[in-house]
DRENFIDO-79533 format. One line per field, with one value per residue (C-alpha): residue number from 1; z, x, y. Coordinates in steps of 0.05 Angstrom, whole numbers, plus 32768, in hexadecimal, padded with zeros to 4 digits. Layout:
// DRENFIDO-79533
num NUM/... .
z Z/... .
x X/... .
y Y/... .
//
This chain:
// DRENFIDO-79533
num 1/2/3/4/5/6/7/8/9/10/11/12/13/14/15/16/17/18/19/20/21/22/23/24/25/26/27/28/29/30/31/32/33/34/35/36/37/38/39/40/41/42/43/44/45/46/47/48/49/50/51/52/53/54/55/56/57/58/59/60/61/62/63/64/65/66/67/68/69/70/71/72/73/74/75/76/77/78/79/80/81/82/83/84/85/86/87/88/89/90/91/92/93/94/95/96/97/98/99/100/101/102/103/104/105/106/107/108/109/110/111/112/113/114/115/116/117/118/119/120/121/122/123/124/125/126/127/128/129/130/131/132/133/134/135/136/137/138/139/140/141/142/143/144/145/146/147/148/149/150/151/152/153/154/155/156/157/158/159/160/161/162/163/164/165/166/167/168/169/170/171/172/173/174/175/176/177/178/179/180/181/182/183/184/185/186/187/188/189/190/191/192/193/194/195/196/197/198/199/200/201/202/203/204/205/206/207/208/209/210/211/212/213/214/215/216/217/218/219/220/221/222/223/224/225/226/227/228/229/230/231/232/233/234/235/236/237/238/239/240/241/242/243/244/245/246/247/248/249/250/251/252/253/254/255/256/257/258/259/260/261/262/263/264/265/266/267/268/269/270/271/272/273/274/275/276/277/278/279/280/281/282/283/284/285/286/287/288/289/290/291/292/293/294/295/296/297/298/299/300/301/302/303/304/305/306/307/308/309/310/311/312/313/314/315/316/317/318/319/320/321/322/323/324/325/326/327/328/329/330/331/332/333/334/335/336/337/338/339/340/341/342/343/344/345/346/347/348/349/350/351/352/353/354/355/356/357/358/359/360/361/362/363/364/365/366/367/368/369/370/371/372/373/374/375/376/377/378/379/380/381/382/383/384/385/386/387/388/389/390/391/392/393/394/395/396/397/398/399/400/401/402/403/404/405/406/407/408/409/410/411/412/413/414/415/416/417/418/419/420/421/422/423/424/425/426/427/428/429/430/431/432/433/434/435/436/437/438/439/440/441/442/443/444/445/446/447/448/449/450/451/452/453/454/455/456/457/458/459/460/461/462/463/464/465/466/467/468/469/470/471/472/473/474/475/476/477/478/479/480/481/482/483/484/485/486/487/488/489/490/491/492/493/494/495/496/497/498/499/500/501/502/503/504/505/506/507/508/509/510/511/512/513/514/515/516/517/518/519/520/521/522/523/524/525/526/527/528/529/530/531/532/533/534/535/536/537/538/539/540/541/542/543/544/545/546/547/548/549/550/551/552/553/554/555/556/557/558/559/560/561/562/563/564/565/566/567/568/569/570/571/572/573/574/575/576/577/578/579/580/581/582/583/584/585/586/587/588/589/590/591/592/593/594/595/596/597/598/599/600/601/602/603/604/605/606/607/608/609/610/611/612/613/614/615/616/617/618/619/620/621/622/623/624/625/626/627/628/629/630/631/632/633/634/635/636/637/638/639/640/641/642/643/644/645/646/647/648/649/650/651/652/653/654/655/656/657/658/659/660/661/662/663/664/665/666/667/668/669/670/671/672/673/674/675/676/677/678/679/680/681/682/683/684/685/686/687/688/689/690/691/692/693/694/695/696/697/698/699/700/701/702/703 .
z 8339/8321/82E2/82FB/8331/832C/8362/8362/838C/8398/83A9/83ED/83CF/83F0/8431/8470/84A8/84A2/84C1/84F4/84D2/84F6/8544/8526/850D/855A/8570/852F/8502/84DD/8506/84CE/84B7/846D/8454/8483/846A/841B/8435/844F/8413/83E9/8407/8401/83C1/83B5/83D5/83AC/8375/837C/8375/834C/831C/8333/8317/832B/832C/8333/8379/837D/83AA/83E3/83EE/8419/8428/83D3/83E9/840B/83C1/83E6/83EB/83A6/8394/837F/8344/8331/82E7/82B8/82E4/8321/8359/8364/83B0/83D3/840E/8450/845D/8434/8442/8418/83E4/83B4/83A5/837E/8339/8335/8343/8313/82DA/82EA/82E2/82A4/8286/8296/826F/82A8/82AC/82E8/8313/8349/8385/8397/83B6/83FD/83FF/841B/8408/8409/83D8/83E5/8426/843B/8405/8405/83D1/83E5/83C8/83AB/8389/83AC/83CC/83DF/842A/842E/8471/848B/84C9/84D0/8483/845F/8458/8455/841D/83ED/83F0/83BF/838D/838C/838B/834C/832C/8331/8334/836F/83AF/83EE/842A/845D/849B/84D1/84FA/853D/8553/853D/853C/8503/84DC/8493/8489/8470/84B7/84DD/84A3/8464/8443/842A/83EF/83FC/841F/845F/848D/84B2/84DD/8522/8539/856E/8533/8525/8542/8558/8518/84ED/8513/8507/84BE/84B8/84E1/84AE/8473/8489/84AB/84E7/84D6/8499/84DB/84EB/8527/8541/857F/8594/858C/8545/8539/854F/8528/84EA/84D8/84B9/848B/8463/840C/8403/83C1/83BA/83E9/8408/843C/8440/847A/84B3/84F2/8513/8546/8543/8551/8521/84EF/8508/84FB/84B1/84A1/84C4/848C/8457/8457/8451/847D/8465/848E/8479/84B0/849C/84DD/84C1/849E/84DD/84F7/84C3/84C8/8490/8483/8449/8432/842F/840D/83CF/83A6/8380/8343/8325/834E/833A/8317/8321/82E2/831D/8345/8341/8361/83AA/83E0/841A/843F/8442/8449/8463/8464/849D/84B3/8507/851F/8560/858B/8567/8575/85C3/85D2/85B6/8596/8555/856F/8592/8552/8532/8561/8565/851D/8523/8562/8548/850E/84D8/84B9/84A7/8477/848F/8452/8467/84A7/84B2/84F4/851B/8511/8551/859E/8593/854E/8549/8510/84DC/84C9/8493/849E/846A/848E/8479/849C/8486/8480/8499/84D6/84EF/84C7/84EC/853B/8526/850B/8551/8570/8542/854E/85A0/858E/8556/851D/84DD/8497/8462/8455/8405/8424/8464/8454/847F/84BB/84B5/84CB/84D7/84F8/8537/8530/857C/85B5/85DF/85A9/857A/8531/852C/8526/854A/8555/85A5/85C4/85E4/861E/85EE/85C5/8588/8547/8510/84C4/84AC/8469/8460/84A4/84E2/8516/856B/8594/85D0/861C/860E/862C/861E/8612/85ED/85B1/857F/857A/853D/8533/84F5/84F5/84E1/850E/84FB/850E/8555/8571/85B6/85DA/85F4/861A/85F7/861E/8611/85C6/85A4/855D/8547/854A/851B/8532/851F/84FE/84E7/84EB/84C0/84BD/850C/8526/8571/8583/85A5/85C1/85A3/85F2/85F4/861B/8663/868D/86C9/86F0/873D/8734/86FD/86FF/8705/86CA/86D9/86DB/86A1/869F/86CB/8704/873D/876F/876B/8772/87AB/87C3/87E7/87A8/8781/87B5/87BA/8768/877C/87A6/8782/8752/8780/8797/8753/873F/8784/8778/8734/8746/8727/8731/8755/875D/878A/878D/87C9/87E7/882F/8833/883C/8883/8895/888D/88AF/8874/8884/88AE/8871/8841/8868/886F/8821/8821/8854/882C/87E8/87CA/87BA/8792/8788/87AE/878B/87AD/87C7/8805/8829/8828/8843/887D/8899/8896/88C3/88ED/88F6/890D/8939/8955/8951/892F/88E2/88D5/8926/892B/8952/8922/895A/897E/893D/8969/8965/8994/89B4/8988/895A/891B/8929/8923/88D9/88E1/8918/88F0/88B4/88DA/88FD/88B6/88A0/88DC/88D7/8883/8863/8873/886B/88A2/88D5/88CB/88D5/8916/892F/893C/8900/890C/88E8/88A9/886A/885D/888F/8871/882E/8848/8875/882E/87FA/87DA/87B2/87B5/8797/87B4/8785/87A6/879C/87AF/87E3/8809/8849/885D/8831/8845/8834/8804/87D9/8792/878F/8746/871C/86DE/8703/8732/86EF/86D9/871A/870C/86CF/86E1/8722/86FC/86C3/86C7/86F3/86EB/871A/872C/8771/876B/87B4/87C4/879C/8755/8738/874C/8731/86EE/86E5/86F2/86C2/8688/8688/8699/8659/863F/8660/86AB/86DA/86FE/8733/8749/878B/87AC/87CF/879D/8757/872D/8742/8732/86E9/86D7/86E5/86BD/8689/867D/8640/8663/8660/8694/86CB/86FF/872C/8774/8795/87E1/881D/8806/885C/8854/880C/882B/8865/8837/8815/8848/8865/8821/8813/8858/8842/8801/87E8/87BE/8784/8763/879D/8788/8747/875E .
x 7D6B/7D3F/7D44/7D0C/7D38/7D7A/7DA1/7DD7/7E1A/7E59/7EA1/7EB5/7EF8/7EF5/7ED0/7EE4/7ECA/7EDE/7EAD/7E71/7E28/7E07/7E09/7E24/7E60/7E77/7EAC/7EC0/7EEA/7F24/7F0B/7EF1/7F16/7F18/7F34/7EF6/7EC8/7EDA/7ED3/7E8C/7E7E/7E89/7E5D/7E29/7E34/7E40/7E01/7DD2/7DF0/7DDF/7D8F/7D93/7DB6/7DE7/7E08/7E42/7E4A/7E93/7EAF/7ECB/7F07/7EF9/7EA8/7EB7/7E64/7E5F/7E55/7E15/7DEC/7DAC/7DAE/7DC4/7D7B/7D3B/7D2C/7CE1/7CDE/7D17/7D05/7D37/7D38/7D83/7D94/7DA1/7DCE/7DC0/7E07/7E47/7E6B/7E3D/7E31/7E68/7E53/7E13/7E2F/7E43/7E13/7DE3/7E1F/7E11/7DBE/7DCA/7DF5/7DC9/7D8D/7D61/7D40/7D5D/7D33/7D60/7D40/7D52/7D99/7D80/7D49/7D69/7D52/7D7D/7D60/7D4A/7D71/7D25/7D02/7CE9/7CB9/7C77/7C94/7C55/7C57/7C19/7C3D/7C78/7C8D/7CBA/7CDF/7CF1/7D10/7D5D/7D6E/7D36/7D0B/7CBE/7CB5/7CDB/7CA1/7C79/7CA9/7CB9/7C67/7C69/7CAB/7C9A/7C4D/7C41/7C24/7C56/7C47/7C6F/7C92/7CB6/7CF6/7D01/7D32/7D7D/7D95/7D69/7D76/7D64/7D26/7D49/7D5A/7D20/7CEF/7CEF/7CB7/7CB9/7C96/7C49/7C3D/7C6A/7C8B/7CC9/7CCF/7CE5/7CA7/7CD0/7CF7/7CB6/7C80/7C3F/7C20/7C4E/7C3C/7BF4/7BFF/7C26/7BF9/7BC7/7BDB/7BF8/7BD6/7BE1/7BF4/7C2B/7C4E/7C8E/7CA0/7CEA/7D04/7D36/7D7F/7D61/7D61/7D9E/7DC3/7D9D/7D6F/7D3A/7D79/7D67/7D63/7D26/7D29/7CE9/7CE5/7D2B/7D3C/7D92/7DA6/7DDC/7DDA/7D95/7D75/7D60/7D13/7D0F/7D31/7CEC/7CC1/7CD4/7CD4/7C89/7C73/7C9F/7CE0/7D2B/7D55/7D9D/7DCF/7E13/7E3A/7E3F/7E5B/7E8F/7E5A/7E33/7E62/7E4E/7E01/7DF3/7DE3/7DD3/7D9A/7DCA/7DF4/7DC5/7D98/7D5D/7D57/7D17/7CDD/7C97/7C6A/7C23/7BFE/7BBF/7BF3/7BF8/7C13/7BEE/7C11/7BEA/7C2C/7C06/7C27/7C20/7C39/7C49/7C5C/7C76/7C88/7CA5/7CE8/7CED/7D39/7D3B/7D01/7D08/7CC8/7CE7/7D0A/7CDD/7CAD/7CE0/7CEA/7C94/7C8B/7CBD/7CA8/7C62/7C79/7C7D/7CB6/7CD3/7CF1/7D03/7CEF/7D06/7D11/7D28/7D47/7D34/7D76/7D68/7D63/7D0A/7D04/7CDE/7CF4/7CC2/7CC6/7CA4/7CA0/7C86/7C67/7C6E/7C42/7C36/7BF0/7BB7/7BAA/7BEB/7BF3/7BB4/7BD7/7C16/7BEC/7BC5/7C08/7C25/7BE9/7BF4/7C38/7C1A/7C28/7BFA/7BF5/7C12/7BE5/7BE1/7BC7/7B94/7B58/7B16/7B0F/7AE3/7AA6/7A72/7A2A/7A1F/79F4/79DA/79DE/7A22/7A46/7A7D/7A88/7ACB/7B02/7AF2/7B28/7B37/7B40/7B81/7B92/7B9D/7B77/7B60/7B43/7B1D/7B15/7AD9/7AC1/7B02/7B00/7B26/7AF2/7B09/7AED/7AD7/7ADB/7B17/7B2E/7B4A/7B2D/7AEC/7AD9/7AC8/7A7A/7A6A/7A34/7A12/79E3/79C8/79EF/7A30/7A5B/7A69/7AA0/7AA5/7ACB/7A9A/7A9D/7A80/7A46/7A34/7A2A/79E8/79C5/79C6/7A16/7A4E/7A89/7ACF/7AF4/7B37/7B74/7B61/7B55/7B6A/7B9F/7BB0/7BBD/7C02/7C2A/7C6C/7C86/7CBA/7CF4/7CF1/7D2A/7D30/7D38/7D20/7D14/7CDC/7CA9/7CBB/7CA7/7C84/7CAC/7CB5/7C87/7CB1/7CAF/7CD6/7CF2/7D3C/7D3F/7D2F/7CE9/7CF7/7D09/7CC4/7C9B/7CB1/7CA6/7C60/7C53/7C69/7C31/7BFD/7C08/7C09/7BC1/7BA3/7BBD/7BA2/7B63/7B6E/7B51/7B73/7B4F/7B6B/7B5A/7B73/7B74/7B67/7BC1/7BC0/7B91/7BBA/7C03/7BE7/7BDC/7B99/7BAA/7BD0/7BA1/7B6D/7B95/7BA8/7B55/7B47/7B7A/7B5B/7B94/7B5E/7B13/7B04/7B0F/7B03/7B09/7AE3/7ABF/7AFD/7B20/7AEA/7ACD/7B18/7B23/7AE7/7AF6/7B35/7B15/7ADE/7B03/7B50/7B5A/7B62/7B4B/7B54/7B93/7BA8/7BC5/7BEF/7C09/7C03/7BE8/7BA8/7B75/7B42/7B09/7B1A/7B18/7AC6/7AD9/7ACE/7A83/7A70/7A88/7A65/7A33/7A2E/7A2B/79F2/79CF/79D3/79CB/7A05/7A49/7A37/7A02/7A2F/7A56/7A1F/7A0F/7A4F/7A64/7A9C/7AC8/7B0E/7B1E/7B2B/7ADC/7AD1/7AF4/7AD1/7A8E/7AAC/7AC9/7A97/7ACC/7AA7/7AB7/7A9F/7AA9/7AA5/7A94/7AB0/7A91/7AC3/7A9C/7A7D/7A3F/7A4D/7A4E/7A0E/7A32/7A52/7A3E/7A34/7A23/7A62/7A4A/7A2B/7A71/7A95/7A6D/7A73/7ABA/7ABF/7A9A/7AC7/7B05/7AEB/7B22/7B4F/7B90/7BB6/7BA1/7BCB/7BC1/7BCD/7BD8/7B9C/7BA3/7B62/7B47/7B81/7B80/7B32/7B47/7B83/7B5B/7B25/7B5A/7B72/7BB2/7BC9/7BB6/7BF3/7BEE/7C12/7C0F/7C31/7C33/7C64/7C63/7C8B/7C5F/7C24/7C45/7C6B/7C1F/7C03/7C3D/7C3E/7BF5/7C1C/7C13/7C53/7C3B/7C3A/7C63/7C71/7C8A/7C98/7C90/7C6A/7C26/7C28/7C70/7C5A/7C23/7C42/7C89/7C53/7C2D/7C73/7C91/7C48/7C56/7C97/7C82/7C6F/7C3F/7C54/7C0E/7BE6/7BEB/7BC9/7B8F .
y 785E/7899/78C7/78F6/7916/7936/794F/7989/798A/79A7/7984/799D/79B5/79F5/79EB/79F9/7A1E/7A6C/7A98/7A92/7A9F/7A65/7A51/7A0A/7A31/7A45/7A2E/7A03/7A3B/7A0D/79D4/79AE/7974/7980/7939/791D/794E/793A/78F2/78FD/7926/78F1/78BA/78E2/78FA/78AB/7899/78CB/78B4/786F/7889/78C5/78F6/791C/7962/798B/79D0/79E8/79FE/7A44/7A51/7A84/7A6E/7A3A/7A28/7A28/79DF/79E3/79E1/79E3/7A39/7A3D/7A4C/7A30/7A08/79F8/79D9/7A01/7A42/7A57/7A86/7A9D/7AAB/7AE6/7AD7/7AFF/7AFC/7B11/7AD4/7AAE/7AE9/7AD5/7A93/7AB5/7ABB/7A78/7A5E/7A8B/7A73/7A2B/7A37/7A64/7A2B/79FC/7A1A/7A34/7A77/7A9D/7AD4/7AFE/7B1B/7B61/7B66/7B72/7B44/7B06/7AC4/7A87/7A4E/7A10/7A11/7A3F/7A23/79D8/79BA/7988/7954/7944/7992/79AF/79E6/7A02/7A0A/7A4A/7A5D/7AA1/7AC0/7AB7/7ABA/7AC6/7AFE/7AEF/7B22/7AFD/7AC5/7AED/7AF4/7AA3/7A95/7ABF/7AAF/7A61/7A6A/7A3C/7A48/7A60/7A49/7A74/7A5B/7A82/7A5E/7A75/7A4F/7A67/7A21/7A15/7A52/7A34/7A0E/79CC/79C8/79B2/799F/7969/7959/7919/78E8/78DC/7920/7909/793B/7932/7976/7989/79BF/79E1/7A03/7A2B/7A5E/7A51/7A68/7A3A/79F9/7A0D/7A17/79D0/79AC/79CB/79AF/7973/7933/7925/78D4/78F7/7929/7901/7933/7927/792D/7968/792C/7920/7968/797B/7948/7969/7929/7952/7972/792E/7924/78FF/78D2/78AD/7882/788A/78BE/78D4/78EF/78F0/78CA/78C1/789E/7852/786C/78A3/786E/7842/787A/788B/7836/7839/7870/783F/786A/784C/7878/787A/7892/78AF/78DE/7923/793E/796F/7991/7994/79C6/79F3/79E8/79BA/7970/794A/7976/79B8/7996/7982/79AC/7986/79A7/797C/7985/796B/799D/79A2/79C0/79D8/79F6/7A46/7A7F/7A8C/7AAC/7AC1/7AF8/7B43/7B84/7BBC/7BFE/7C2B/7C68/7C80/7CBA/7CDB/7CD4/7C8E/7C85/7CA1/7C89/7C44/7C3F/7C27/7BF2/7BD7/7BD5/7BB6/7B83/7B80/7B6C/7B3A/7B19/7B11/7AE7/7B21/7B43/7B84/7BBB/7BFE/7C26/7C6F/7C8C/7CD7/7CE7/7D20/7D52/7D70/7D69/7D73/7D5A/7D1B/7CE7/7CC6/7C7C/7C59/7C0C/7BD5/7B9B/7B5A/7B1B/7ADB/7ADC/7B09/7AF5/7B05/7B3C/7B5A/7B4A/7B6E/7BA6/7BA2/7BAD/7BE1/7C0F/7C10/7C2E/7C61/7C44/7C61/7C4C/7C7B/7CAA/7C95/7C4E/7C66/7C39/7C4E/7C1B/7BDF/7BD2/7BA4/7BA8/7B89/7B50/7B44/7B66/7B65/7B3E/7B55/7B44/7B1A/7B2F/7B70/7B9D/7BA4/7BDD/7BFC/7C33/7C6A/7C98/7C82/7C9A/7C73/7C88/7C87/7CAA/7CC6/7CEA/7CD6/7CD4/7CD5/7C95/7CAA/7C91/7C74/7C2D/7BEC/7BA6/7BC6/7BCD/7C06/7C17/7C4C/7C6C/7C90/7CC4/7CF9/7D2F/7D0E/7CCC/7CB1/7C8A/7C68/7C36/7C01/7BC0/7B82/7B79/7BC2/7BC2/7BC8/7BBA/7BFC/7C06/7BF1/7BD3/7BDF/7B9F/7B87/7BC2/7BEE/7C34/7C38/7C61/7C75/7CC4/7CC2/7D00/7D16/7D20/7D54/7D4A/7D64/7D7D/7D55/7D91/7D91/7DE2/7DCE/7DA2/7D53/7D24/7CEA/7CA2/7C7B/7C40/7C00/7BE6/7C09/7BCF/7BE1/7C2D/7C5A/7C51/7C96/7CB5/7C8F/7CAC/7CF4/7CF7/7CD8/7D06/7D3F/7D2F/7D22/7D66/7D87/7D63/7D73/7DC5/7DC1/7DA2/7D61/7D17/7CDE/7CA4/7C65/7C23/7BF8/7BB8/7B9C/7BA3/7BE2/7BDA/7B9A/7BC6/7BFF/7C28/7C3F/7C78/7C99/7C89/7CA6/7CE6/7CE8/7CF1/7D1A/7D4D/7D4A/7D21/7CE0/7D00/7CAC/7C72/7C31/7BE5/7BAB/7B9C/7B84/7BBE/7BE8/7BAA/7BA7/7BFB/7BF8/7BBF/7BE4/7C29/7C0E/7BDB/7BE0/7BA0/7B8A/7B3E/7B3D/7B52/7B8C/7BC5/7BDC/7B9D/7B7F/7B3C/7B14/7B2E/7AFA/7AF1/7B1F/7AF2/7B06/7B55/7B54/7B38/7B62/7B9F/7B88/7B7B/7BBF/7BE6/7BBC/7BD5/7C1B/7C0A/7C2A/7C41/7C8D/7C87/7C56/7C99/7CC8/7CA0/7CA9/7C61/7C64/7CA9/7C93/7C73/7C72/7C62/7CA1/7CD5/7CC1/7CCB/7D0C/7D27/7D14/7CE8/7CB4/7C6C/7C2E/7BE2/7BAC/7B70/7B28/7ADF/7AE2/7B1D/7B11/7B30/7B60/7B9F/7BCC/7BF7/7BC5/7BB3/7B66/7B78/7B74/7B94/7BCD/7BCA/7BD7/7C0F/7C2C/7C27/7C4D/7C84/7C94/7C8F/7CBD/7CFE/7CDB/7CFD/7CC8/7C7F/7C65/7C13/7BFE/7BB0/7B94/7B71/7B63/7BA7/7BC1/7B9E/7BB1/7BF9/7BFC/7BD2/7C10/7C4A/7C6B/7C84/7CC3/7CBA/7CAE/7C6D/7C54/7C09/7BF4/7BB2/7B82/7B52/7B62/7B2F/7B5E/7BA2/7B86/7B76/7BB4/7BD4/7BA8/7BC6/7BF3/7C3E/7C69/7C97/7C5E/7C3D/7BFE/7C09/7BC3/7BCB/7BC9/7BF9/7C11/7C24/7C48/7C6C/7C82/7C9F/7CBC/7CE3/7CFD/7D15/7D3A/7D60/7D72/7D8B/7DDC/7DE4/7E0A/7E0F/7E2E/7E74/7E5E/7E3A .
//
């Protein structure tokens, strides 16, 4: 038996099973045995005993989980950190447990009311007293980890649970004598497994298996050498003798169907102090502020929902709602994350949805010089869809030729300060690059709401992906706004695969240019090889577009057509000569429509006009889809992705294709002025050419 460590309980007098705060707690209200539960209660209590102090604090009638001692706080040395319970069933049992520390000569601090943090239930000591693990996520919030680093001057090492079943830290994790683990790493995010595996060896990680978790084996009191805990398996028994641990075992199942084991029910109220150890604590916050149709438009929520997902945490600090129909409402947000790094990929994420620091905290963005040519500084900051702005001496300064996946070149002279969106490879020694999150903020309209009123003008769909409603009713809105660009002498740029030739397709297409509805056309050397084959020779990969059968020899059509362009050198002069007089490829030359064909190592021949250079294909790109009001994506994925990645916010796109995975990643791309249409791109085309002949054309006496 040891005098070094005592141990703090409470009788089971009162405990029962009243309410539902956990998922252990479904399904069990009043079915707790309570002469079983004082009976397990005691063998524990027994147990413990047998090794170390013990000490009783009263239980109070009406706070039934008084008994789980772990969450009455956190003791380091004479100094205490009283909980805050998340939820009012557990509130009460707070100032009796403060009585019992007060009696008991320790110096209590007291979080603010609603910052929840729930003791040493989220709060476990190395046992060797270098640090002190801290969990947050189901009832803890990571903001209180500051305060404990500073109230017990030790450094906080912050963990987030993700997992609902393990909703306090003591759990799924026990650190044990010698710098051992015993955890379950499932219970935790990506960045928390990092962390652990950090600090800990790899030879000291006993990692249990999901039965061992369930049954709460890391929810374990660790006395020197001896480890308490309820039932566990014959190997993880093994395990903890192989790193010199006793594993005692004393059931504990009516407390299981409240959530808590052997740990909850103890608190340790000596731990070991280290006279090197001080207060470090590496959570950052931020402050920020949104603004716009926050409710309606569920930008809010799904910031909320952002910060959280990516490991951080949250405290709404004001918000004012709009009072009426237009008004817009204003948020301000603080930011909590765990360390910087994370801190910077929520921040990342928080800008794409306009997000700004308070203006009493704008910091000028960060830069650093590029070193050699094409390469970024780390920790760059990448480039979204929509436009951005960059503070730099105090002054918010535009970035130009907007696009995502680049980075931010600046530029410093003497007629002023440059921004521009560039590609990696792009970036030169003279330029400055923009770095970390600060001092970036992304221009976002404050949309008004429209009438959806046929007599007006139709908005543009919502961002999704359109494979349950109406295609009739996604095309004639389509076309509606190919109209309206084409009147207004707007830019639509397409870029198409080789499906729209083989599901006869072309012949609309081909018409959609030959009426000024497409001012770029943008694809590889497929599409335009089988639109020829097609024209000269009837067939598409040898297959008859009208019999839809193979034809003799025709798996040779594409080479002899290929081969025919290279002959007369180009596509515009095979058109010149007269030997190609229909097509898509045709009525580009016929119309002056450019087009660019990237080419692929799948190409044959190639064709004459296609760029087997794929930086110089890229390029190409970007200058045809400069303006673009509208971008059609017909039936081909990688040109399509290439496309989106360099196509700002603000241009309507619209992706179609028979296959949903296609169309979801296209949307997914983050522009709210886009749509998926999931269906045959020939059927789309053709919907499309009939509604267009249908249509008026309301803007024709303006042009």
């Amino acid at each position: 038996m040891t005098d070094a460590i005592r141990i703090l309980m409470c009788a089971p007098d009162h405990y029962d099973v009243d309410y539902v705060i956990n998922p252990w707690m479904e399904g069990n209200i009043h079915k707790s045995s309570r002469d079983r539960a004082a009976e397990q209660w005691h063998k524990l209590y027994n147990v413990i005993k047998e090794h170390t102090a013990v000490d009783l604090v009263e239980p109070a009638k009406g706070w039934p989980d008084m008994v789980f001692t772990a969450n009455a706080g956190l003791v380091l040395g004479k100094t205490v950190v009283l909980s805050r319970f998340l939820h009012p069933e557990r509130q009460g049992e707070e100032p009796y447990f403060k009585a019992w520390f007060e009696e008991n000569g320790f110096t209590v601090h007291e979080l603010p009311s609603d910052l929840p943090f729930e003791g040493a239930g989220d709060a476990l000591f190395d046992r060797e007293g270098r640090w002190l693990w801290a969990g947050y996520g189901f009832r803890t919030e990571l903001d209180s980890h500051p305060l404990i680093a500073q109230w017990l001057d030790t450094e906080v090492l912050s963990l987030r649970l993700v997992d609902s079943r393990f909703y306090h830290l003591d759990t799924c994790f026990c650190p044990l004598r010698g710098g051992y683990l015993l955890y379950y790493p499932p219970a935790f995010d990506a960045y928390s497994n990092h962390l652990i595996e950090r600090r800990v060896p790899a030879e000291k990680r006993i990692a249990i298996a999901e039965p061992d978790a369930v049954n709460f084996a890391c929810n374990a009191v660790n006395l020197e050498d001896i480890v308490i805990m309820n039932n566990v398996s014959e190997g993880l028994k093994q395990r903890l003798a192989d790193c010199g641990f006793t594993a005692i075992e004393t059931p504990l199942s009516e407390f299981l169907k409240a959530g808590g084991a052997a740990k909850c029910l103890t608190l340790r109220t000596t731990e070991p102090i280290l006279e090197n150890v001080h207060a470090a604590v590496s959570v950052e916050t931020r402050t920020i502020q949104m603004q716009g149709h926050l409710l309606d438009a569920g930008t809010l929520n799904r910031a909320l929902d952002l910060i959280v997902e990516r490991g951080g945490s949250f405290k709404v600090l004001n918000f004012n709602l709009g009072t009426e129909r237009q008004s817009t409402s204003m948020a301000e947000v603080r930011v909590s994350a765990p360390d910087r790094h994370v801190m910077e990929n929520i921040m990342t994420d928080l800008i794409e949805l306009g997000a700004v620091d308070r203006p009493s905290e704008e910091k000028d963005a960060d830069l650093e010089a590029v070193f050699a040519a094409g390469v970024a500084p780390d920790d760059f900051y990448v480039t979204t869809i929509y436009p951005t702005e960059v503070r730099i001496n105090g002054q918010w300064v535009r970035v130009e030729q907007q696009r995502m996946d680049g980075a931010i070149a600046v530029r410093k002279t003497e007629n002023g300060i440059t921004a521009h969106c560039k590609l990696l490879r792009d970036l030169t020694t003279d330029e400055e690059v923009v770095v970390s999150v600060h001092g970036i903020r992304t221009v976002r309209k404050v949309d008004e709401r429209k009438k959806q009123n046929r007599t007006e003008e139709f908005s543009f769909m919502g961002a999704g992906v359109s494979s349950e409603r109406r295609v009739e009713l996604v095309v004639e809105q389509i076309a509606w706004e190919l109209r309206h660009i084409r009147d207004q002498g707007g830019k639509v740029a397409v870029t198409a695969g080789p499906v729209v030739i083989h599901t006869g397709g072309s012949q609309h297409l081909a018409r959609l240019v030959r009426d000024g509805y497409v001012q770029a056309l943008l694809g590889g050397n497929a599409i335009a090889v089988h639109d020829i084959e097609q024209a000269m020779m009837g067939t598409s990969l040898g297959v008859d577009m009208k019999q839809g059968v193979p034809v003799h020899g025709g798996h040779r059509h594409h080479l002899k057509t290929i081969n025919t362009v290279r002959r007369y050198g180009s596509i515009a002069k095979t058109v010149e000569a007269g030997v190609l007089n229909r097509g898509i490829m045709y009525e580009c030359v016929k119309n002056n429509v450019p087009f660019c064909l990237a080419g692929s190592i799948r190409d044959d021949g190639p064709l004459p006009d296609t760029e087997m250079d794929l930086l110089k294909a890229q390029n190409a790109y970007a200058e045809l889809i400069e303006g673009a009001d509208m971008i059609l994506m017909l039936s081909t994925m990688l040109h399509s992705i290439g496309v989106g990645n360099m196509t700002p916010a603000g241009v309507k796109m619209v992706c179609v294709d028979i296959n949903p995975a296609v169309v979801t990643k296209l949307s997914d791309r983050g522009s709210v002025e886009s749509v998926g249409v999931v269906t045959d791109v020939g059927l789309f085309l053709s919907l499309l050419v009939k509604q267009l002949d249908q249509l008026t054309t309301p803007y024709a006496a303006a042009v």
